[in-house]
Residue frames relative to the residue before (quaternion, step in Angstrom):
aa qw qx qy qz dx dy dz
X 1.0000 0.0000 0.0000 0.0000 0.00 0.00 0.00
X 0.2806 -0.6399 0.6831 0.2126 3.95 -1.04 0.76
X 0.5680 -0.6842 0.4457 0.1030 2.70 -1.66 1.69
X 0.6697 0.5023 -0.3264 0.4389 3.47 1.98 -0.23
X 0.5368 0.5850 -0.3021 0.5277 3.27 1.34 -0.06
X 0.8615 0.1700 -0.1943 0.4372 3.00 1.01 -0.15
X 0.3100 0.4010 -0.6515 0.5645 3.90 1.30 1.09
X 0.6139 0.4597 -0.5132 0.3853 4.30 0.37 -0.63
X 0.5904 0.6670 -0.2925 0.3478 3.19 0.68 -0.50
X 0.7106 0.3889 -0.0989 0.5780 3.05 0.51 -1.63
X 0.5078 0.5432 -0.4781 0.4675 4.38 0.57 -0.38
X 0.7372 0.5142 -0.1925 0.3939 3.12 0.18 -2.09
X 0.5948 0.5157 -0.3389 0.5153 3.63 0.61 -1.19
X 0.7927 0.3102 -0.2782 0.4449 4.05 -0.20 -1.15
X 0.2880 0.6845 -0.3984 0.5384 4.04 1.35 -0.27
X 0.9015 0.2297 -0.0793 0.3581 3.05 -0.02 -1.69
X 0.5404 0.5662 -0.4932 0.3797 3.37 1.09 -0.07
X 0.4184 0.8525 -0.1647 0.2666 2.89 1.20 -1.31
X 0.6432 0.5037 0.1062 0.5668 3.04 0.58 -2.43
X 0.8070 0.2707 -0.2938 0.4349 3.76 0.50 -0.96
X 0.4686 0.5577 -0.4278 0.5351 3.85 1.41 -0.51
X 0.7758 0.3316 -0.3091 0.4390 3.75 -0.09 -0.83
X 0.5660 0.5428 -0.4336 0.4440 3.89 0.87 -0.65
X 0.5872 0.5709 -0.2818 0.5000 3.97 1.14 -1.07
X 0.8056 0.4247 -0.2719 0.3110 3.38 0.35 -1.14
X 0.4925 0.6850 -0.0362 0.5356 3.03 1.79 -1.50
X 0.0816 0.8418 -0.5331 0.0245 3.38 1.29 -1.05
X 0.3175 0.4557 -0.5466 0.6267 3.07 1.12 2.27
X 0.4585 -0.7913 0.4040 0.0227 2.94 -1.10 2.15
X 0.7633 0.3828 -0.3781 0.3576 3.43 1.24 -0.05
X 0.4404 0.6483 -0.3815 0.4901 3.51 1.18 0.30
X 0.7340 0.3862 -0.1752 0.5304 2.99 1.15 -0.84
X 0.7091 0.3568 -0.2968 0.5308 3.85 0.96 0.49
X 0.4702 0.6337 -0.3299 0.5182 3.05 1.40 0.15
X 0.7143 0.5472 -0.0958 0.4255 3.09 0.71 -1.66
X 0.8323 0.0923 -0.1518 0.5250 3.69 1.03 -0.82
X 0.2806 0.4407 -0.6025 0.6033 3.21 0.96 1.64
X 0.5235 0.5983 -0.4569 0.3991 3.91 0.54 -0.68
X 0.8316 0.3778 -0.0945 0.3960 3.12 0.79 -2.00
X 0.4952 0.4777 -0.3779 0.6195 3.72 1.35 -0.17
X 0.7524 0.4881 -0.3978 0.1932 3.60 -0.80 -1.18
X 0.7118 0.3860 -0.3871 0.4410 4.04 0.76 -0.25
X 0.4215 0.6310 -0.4870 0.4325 3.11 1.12 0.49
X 0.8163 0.2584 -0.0645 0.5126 3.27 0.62 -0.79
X 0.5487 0.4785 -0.3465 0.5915 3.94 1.34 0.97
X 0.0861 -0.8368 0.5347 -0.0803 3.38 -0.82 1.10
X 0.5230 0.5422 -0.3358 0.5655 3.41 1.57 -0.09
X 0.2580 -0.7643 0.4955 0.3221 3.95 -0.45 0.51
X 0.6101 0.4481 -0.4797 0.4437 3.75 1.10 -0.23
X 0.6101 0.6233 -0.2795 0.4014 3.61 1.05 -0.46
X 0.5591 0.5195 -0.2146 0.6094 3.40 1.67 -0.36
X 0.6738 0.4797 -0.2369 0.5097 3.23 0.68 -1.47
X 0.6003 0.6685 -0.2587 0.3546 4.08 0.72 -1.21
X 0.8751 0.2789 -0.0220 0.3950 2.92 0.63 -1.86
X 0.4303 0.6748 -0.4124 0.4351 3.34 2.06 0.05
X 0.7264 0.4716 -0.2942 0.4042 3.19 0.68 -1.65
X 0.3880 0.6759 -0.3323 0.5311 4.18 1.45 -0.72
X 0.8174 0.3748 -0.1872 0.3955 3.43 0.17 -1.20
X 0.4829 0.6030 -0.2540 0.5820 3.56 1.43 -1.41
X 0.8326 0.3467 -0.1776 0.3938 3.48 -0.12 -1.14
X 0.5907 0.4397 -0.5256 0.4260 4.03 0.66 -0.07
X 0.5795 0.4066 -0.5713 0.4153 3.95 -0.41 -0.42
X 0.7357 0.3803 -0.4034 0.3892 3.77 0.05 -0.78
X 0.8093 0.2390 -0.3020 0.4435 3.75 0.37 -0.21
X 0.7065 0.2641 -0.2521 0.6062 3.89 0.87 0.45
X 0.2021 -0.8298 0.5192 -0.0314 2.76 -0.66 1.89
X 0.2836 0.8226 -0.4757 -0.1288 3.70 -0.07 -0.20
């Protein structure tokens, strides 16, 4: 396992808890689908710019799509 693939890993993942605690409370549906795609998606990425790409993608939709 690469130790960068997996501190990206481990950011994105706590992001997404984050993102999924406040989407629950908030009981707002994109924070909360964001957030546990955050916490799922480095499971299934093996490139570290591809990890690194699709975090910052994820990280960045609740702030620009409100619903």
């Amino acid at each position: 396992m690469d130790t960068t693939l997996f501190f990206w890993g481990f950011v994105f993942s706590t992001v997404g808890l984050g993102f999924s605690i406040y989407g629950r409370k908030q009981k707002a549906a994109v924070p909360l689908v964001c957030g546990v795609a955050l916490m799922v998606f480095p499971y299934f990425v093996s490139d570290a710019v591809l990890l690194v790409s699709i975090g910052v993608v994820l990280t960045a939709i609740p702030y620009f799509v409100r619903i």
